[in-house]
PASEBA-1860 file (N, C-alpha, C; in nm, 3 decimals):
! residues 257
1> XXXXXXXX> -11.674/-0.650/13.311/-11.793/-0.616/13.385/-11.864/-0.742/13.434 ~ -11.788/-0.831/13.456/-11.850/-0.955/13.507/-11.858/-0.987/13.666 ~ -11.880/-0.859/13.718/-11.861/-0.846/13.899/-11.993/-0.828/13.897 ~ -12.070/-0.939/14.011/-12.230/-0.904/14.054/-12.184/-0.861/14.167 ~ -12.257/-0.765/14.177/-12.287/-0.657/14.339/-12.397/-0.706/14.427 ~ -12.360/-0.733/14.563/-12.503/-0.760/14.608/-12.613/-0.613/14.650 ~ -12.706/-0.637/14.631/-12.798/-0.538/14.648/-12.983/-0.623/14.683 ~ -13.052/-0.590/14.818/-13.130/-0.592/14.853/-13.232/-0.540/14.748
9> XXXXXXXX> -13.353/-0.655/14.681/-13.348/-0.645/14.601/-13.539/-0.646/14.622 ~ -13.660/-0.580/14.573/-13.777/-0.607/14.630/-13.772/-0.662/14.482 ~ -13.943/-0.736/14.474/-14.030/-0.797/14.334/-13.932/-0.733/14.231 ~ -14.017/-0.615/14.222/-14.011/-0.539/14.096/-13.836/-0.533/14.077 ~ -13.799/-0.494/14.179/-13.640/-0.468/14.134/-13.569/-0.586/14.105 ~ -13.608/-0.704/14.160/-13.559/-0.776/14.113/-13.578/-0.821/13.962 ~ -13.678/-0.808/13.920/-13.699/-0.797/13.749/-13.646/-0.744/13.667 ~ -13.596/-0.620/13.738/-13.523/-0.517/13.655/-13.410/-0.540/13.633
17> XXXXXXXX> -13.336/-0.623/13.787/-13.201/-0.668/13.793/-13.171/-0.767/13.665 ~ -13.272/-0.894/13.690/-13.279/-0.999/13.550/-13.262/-0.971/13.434 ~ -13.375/-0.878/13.391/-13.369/-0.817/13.276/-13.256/-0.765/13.234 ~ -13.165/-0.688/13.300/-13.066/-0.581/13.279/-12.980/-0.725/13.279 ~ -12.945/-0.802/13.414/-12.851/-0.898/13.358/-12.841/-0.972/13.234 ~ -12.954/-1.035/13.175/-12.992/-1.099/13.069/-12.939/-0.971/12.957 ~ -12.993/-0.893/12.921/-12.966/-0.798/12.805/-12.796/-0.834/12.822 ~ -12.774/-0.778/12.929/-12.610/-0.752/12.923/-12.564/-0.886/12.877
25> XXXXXXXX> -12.603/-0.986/12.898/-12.519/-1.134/12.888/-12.563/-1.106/12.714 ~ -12.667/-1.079/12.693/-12.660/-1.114/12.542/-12.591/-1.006/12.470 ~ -12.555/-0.904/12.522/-12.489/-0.811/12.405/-12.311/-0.861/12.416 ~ -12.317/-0.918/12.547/-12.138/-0.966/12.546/-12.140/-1.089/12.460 ~ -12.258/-1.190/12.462/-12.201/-1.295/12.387/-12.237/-1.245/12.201 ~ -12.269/-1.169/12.226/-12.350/-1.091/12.046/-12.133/-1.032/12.047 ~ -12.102/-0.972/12.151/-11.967/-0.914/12.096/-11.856/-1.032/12.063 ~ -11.831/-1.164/12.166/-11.798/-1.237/12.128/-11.787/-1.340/12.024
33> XXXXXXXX> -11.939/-1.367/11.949/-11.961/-1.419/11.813/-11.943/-1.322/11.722 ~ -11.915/-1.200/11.745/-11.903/-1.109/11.653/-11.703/-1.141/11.632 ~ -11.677/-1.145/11.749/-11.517/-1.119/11.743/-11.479/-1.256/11.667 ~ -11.487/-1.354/11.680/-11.467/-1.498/11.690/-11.502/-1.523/11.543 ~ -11.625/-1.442/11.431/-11.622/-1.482/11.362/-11.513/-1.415/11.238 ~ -11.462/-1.279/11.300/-11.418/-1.232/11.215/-11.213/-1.217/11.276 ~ -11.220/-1.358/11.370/-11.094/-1.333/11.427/-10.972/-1.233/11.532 ~ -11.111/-1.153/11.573/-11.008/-1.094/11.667/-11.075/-1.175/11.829
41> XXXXXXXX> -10.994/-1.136/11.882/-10.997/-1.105/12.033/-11.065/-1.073/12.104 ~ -11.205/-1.143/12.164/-11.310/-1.041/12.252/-11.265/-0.954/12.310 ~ -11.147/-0.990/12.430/-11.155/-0.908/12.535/-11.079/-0.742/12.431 ~ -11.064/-0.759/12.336/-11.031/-0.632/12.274/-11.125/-0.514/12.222 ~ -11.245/-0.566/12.274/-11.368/-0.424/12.255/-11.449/-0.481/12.425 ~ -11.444/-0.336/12.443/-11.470/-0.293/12.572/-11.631/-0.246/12.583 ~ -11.698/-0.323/12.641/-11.867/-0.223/12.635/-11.902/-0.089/12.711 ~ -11.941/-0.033/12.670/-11.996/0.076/12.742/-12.114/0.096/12.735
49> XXXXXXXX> -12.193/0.094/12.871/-12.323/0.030/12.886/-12.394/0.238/12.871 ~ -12.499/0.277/12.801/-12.499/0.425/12.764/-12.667/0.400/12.860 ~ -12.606/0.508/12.967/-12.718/0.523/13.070/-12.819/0.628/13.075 ~ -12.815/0.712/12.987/-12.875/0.823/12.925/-13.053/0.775/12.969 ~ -13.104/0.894/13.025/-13.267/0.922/13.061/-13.278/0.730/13.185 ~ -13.192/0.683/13.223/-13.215/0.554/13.268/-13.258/0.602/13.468 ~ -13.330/0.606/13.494/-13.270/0.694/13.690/-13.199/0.641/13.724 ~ -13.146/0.715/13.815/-13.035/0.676/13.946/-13.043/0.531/13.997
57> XXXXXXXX> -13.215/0.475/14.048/-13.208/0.406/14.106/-13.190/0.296/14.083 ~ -13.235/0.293/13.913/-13.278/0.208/13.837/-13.114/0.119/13.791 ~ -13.024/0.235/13.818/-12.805/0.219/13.759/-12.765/0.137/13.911 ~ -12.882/0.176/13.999/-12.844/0.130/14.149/-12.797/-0.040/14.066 ~ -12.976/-0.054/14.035/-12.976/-0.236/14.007/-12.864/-0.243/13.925 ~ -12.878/-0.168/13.790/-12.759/-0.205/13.716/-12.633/-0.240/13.734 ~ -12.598/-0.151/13.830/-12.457/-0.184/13.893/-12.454/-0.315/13.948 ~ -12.525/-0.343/14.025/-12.545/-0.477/14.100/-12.554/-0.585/14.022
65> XXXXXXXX> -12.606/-0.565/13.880/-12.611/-0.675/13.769/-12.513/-0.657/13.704 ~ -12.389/-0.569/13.686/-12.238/-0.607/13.637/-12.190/-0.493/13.557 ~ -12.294/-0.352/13.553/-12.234/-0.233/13.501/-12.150/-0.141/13.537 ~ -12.066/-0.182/13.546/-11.973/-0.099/13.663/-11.874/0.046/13.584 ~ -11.946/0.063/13.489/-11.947/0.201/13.408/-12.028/0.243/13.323 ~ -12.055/0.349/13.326/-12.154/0.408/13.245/-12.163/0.547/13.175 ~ -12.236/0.566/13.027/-12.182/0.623/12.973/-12.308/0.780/12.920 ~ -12.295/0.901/12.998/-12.402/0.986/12.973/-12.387/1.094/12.876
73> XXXXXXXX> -12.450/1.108/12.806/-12.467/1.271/12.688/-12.482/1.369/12.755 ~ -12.504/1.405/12.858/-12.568/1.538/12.887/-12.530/1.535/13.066 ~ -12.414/1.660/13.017/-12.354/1.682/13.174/-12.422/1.675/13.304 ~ -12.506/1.748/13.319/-12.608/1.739/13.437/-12.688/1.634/13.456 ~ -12.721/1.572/13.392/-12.772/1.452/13.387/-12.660/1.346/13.465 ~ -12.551/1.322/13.399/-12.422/1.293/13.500/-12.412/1.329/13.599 ~ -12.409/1.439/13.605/-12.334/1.502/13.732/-12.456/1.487/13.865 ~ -12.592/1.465/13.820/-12.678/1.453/13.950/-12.687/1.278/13.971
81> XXXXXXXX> -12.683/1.206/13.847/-12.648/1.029/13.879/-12.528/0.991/13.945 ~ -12.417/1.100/13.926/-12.318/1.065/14.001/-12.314/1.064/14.154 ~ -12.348/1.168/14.170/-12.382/1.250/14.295/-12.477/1.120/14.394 ~ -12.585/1.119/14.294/-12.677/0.998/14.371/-12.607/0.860/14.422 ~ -12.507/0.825/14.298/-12.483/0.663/14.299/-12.348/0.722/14.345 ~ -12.293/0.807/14.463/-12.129/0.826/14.485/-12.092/0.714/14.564 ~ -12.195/0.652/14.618/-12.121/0.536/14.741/-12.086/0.410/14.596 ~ -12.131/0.414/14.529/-12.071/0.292/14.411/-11.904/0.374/14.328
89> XXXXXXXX> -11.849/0.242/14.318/-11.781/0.268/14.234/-11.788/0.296/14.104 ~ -11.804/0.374/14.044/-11.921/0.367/13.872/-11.813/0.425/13.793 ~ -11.720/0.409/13.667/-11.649/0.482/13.626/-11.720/0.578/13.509 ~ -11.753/0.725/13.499/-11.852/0.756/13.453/-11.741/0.841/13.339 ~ -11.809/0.830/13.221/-11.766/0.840/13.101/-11.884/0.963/13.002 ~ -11.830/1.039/12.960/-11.896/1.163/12.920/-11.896/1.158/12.756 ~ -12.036/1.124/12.661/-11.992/1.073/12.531/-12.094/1.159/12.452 ~ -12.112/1.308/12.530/-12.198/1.367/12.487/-12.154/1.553/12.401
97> XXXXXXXX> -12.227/1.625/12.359/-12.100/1.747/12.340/-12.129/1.793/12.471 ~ -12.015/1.896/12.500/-11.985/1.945/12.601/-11.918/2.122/12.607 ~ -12.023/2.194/12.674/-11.997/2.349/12.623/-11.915/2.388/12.753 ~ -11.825/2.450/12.681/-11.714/2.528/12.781/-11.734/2.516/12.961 ~ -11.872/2.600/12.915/-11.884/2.633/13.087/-11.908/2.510/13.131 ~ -11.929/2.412/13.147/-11.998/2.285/13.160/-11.813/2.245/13.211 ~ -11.761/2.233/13.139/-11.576/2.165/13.147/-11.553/2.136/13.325 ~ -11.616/2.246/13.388/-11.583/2.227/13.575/-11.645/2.107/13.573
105> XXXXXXXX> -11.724/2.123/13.584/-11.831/2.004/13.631/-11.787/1.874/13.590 ~ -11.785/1.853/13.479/-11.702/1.703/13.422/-11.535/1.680/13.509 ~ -11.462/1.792/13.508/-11.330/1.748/13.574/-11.376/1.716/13.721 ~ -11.494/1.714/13.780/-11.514/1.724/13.900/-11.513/1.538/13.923 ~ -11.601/1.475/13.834/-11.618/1.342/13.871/-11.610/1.263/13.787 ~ -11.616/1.289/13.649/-11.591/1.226/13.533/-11.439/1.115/13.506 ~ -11.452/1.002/13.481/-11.340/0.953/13.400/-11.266/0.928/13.314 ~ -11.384/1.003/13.185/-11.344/1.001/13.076/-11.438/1.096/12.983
113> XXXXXXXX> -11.378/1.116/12.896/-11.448/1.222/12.809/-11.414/1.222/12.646 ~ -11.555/1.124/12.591/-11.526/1.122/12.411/-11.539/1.195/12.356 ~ -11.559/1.296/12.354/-11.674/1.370/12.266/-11.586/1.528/12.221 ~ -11.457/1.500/12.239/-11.349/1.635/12.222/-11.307/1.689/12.102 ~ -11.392/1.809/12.035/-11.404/1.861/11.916/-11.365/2.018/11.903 ~ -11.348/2.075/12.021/-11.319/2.193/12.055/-11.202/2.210/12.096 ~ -11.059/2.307/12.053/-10.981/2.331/12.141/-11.040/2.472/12.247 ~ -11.115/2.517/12.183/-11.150/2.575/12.325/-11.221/2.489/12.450
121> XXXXXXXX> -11.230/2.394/12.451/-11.301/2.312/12.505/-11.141/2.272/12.599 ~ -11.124/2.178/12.494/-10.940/2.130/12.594/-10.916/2.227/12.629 ~ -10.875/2.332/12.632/-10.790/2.444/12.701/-10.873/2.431/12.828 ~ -10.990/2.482/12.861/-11.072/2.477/12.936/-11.089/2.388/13.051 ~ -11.099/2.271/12.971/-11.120/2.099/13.026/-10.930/2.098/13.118 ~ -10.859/2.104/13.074/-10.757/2.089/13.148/-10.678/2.170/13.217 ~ -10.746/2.261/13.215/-10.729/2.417/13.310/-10.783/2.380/13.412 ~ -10.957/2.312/13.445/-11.037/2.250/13.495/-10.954/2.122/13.608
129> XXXXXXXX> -10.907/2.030/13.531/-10.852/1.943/13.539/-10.748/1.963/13.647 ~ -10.622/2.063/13.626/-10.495/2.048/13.650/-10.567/2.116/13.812 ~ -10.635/2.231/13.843/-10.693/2.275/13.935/-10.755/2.189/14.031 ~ -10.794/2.054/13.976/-10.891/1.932/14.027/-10.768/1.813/14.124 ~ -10.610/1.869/14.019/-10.481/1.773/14.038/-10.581/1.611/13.984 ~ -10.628/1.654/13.832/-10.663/1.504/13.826/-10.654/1.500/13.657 ~ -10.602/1.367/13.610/-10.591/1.360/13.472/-10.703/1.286/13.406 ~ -10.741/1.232/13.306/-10.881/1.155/13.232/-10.812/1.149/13.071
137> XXXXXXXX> -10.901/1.021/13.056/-10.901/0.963/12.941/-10.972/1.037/12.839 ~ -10.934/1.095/12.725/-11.023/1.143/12.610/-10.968/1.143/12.457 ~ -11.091/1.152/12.398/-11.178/1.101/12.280/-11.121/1.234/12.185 ~ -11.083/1.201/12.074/-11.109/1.322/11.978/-11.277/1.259/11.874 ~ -11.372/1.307/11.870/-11.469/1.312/11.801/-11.443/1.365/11.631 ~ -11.473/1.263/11.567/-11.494/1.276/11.468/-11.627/1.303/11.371 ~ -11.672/1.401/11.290/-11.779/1.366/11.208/-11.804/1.301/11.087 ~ -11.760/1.126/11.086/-11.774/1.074/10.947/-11.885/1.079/10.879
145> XXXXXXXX> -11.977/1.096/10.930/-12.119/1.093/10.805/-12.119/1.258/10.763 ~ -12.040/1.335/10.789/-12.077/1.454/10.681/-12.216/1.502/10.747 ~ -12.260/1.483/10.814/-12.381/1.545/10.862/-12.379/1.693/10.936 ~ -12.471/1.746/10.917/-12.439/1.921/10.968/-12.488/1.921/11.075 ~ -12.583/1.792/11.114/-12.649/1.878/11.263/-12.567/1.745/11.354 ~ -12.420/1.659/11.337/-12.362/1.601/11.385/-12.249/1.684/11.452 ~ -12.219/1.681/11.595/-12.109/1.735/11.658/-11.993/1.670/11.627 ~ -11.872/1.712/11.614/-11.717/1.628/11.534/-11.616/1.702/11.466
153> XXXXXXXX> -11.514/1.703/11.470/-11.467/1.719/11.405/-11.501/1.686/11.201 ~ -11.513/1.728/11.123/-11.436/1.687/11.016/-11.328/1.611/10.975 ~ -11.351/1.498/10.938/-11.184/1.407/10.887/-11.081/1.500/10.817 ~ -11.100/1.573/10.718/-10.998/1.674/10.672/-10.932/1.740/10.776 ~ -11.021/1.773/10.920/-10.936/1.857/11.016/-10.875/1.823/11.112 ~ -10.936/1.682/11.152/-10.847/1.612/11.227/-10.679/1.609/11.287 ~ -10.624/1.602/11.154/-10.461/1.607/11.166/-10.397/1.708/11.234 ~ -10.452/1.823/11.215/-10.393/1.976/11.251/-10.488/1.986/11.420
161> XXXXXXXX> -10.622/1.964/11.434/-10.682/1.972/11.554/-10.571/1.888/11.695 ~ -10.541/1.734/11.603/-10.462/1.626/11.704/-10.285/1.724/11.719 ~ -10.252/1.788/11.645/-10.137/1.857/11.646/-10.160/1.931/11.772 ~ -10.219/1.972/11.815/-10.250/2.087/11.881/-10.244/2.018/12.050 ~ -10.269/1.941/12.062/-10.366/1.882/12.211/-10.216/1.841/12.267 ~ -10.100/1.805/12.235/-9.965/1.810/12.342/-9.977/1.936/12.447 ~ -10.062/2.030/12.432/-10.018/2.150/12.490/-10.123/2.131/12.600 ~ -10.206/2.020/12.654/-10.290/2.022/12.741/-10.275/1.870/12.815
169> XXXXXXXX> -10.175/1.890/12.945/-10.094/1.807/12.982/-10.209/1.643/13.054 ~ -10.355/1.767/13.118/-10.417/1.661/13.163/-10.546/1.607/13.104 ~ -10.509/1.581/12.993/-10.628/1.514/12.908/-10.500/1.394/12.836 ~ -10.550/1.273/12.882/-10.471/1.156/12.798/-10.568/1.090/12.677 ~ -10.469/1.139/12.611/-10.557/1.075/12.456/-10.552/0.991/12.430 ~ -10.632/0.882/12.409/-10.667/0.727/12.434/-10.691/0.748/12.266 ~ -10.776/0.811/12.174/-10.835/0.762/12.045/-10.946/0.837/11.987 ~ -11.036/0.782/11.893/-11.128/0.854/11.813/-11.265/0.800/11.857
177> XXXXXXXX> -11.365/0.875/11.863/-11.491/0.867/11.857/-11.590/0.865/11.766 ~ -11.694/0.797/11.715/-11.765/0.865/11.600/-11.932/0.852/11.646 ~ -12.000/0.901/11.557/-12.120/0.839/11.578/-12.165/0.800/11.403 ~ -12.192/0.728/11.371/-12.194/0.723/11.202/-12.375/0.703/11.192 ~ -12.421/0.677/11.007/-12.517/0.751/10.967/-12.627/0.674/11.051 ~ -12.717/0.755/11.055/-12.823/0.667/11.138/-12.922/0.614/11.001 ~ -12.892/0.523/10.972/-12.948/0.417/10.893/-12.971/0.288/10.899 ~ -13.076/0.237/10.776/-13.066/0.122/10.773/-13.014/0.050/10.660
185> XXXXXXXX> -12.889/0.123/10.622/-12.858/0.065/10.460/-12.682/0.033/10.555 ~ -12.692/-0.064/10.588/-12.554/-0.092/10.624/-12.418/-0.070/10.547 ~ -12.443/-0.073/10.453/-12.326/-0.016/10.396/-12.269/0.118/10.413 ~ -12.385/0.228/10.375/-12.327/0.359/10.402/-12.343/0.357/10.579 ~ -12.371/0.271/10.667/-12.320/0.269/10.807/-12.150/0.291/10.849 ~ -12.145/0.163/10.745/-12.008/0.090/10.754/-11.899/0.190/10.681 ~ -11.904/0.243/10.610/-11.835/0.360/10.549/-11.781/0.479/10.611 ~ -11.889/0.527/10.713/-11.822/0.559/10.841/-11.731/0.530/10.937
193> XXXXXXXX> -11.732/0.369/10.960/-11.641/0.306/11.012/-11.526/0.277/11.011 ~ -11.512/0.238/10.846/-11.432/0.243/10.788/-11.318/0.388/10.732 ~ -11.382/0.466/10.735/-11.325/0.586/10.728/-11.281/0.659/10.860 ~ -11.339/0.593/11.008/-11.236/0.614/11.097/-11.120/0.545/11.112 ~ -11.145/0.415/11.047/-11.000/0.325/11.080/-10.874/0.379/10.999 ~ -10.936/0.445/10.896/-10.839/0.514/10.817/-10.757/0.592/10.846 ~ -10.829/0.699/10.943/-10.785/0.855/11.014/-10.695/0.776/11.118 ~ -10.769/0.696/11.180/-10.679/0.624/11.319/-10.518/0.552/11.259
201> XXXXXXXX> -10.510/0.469/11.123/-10.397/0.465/11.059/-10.314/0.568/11.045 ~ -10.344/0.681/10.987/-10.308/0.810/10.968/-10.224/0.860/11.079 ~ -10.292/0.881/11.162/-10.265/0.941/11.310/-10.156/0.837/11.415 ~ -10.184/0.730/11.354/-10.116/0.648/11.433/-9.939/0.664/11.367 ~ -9.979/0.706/11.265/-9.835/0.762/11.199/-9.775/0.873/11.224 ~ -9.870/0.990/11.207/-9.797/1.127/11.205/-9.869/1.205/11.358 ~ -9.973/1.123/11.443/-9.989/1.183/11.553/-9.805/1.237/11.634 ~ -9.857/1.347/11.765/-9.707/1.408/11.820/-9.698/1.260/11.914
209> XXXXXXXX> -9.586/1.277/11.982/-9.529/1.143/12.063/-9.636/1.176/12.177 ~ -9.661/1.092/12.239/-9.784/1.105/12.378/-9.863/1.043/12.359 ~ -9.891/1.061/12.300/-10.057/1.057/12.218/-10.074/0.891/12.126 ~ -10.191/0.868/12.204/-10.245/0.717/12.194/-10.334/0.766/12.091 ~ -10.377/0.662/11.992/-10.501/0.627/11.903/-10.544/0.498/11.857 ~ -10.498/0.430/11.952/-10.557/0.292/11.954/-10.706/0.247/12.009 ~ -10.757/0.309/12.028/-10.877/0.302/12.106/-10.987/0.363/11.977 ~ -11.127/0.328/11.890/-11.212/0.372/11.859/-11.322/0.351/11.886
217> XXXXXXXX> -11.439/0.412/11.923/-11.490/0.386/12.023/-11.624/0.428/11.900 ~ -11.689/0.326/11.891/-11.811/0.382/11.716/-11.893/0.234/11.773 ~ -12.014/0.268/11.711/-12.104/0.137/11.738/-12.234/0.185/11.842 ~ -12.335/0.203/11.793/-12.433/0.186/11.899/-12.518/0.054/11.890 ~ -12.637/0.035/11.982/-12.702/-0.104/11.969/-12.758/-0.165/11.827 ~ -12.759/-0.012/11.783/-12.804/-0.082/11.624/-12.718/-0.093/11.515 ~ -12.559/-0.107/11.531/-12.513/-0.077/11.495/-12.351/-0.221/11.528 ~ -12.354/-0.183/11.646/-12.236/-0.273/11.710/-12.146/-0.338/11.673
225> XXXXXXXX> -12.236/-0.445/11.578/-12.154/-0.544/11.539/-12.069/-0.504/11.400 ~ -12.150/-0.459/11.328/-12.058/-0.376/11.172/-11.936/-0.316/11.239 ~ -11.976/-0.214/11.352/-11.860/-0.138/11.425/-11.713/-0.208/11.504 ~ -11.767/-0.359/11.566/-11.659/-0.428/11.589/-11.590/-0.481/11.415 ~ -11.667/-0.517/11.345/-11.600/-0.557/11.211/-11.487/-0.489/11.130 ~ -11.527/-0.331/11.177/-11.408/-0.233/11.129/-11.326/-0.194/11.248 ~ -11.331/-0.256/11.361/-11.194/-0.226/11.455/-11.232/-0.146/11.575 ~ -11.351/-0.144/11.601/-11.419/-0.079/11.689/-11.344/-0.142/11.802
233> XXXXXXXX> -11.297/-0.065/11.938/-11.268/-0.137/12.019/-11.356/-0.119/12.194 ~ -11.454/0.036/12.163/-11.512/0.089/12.237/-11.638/0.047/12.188 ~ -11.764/-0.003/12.255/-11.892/0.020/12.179/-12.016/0.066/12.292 ~ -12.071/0.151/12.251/-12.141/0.218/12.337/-12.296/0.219/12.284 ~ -12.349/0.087/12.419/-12.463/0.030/12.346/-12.582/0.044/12.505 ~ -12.686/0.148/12.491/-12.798/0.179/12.548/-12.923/0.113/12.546 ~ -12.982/0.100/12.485/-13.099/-0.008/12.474/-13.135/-0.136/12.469 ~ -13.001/-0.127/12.387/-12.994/-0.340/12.398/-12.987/-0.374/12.529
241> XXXXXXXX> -12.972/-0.264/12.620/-12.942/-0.330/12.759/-13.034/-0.252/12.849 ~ -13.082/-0.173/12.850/-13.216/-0.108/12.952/-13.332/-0.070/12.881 ~ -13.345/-0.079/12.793/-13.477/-0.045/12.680/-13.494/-0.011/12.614 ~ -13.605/0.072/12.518/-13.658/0.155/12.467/-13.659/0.296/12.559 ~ -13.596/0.393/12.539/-13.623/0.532/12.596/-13.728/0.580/12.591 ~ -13.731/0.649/12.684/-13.879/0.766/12.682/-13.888/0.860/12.599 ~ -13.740/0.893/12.553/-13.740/1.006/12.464/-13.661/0.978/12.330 ~ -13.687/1.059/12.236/-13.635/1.032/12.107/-13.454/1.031/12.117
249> XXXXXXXX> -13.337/0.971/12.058/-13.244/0.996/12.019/-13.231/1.128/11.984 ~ -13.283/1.198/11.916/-13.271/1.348/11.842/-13.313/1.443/11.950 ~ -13.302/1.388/12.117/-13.260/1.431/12.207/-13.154/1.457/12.274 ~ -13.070/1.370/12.236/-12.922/1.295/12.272/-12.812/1.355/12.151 ~ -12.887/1.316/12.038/-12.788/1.293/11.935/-12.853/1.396/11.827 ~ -12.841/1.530/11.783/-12.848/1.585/11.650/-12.864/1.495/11.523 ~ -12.971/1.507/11.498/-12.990/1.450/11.353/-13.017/1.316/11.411 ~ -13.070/1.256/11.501/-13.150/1.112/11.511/-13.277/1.124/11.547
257> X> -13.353/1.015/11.509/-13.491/1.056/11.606/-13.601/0.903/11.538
END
């Protein structure tokens, strides 16, 4: 994401542009001292800048300051930023739950989709899909913190759910998703983490042939760096890079706030 866009830019927007550039420079070099100290590979975790409640116009600047994907919870919310920002190239990524009827709409413009916990959902999503003649990257969601008002799979169910998804030709399975505990006791953070790298071992063994799980995609801004430590290779970080929201997390996310 290191492409600046030019964009006509007044006072104010130009502040916004700075700002947004600056955040972004510091969460890549926060991923790089993160990688470097614990020996892997920067370019091996990928950011995903989470654009959720951010406006249209506001992703305009962003884009122009080096976001050239972005990542929304809540379909309609997507689907009208897309719509707005269609003259950009934006690769838009869906990391939110997602109810059946909703499945058109995402195969319509979407590039990717984490948040896959339903086989009624896949059936749906690539029924959607094959009708669209278009394939996408997706996520099986996991629920490691045990939480009830968390969307996910269960780790126990995992194995038999991933059995199943050969039968839905246009969804390419890239890997696992999580969202882990919303705390401040890093350890039981990290336990989550760690207990996806586990499932992703697992799977990487007895998953069917097709089927990728190299990709885990865990870590938010408060979170990130523990999440690259256990193998995170996706991190999907919102505030560190456009603000404080207007609205609570436990808008977005069940059980945060």
């Amino acid at each position: 994401m290191d492409q600046e866009n030019t964009l006509e830019l007044n006072e104010e927007q130009q502040q916004q542009f700075n700002e947004i550039k600056t955040n972004l420079a510091t969460v890549k070099q926060r991923i790089v001292d993160t990688c470097q100290r614990i020996g892997r590979d920067p370019a091996s975790v990928r950011l995903l800048p989470v654009t959720k409640t951010v406006p249209a116009e506001r992703l305009r600047i962003a884009f122009a300051a080096g976001c050239l994907e972005m990542g929304e919870n809540k379909i309609q919310e997507a689907r009208e930023k897309s719509e707005a920002l269609k003259d950009l190239d934006i690769k838009w990524s869906i990391i939110g739950h997602l109810q059946t009827n909703k499945a058109k709409y995402l195969a319509r413009f979407a590039n990717e989709f984490q948040a896959l916990d339903s086989l009624k959902v896949a059936e749906e999503l690539d029924k959607r899909l094959q009708n669209e003649g278009r394939a996408i990257d997706v996520y099986v969601q996991v629920n490691s913190s045990g939480e009830a008002s968390k969307f996910g799979l269960a780790p126990e169910d995992v194995r038999a759910f991933v059995m199943e998804l050969p039968n839905f030709s246009s969804l390419r399975i890239k890997g696992l998703m999580t969202l882990a505990i919303f705390s401040s006791d890093h350890d039981r953070v990290r336990e989550c983490f760690i207990k996806m790298r586990e499932i992703q071992a697992m799977l990487r063994q007895e998953a069917p042939a097709g089927l990728s799980f190299d990709e885990l995609s865990m870590g938010m801004s408060g979170d990130y760096e523990l999440a690259i430590e256990e193998g995170a290779t996706v991190v999907r970080v919102g505030q560190a890079i456009f603000g404080k929201r207007p609205l609570p997390d436990s808008h977005y996310w069940p059980g945060l706030g």
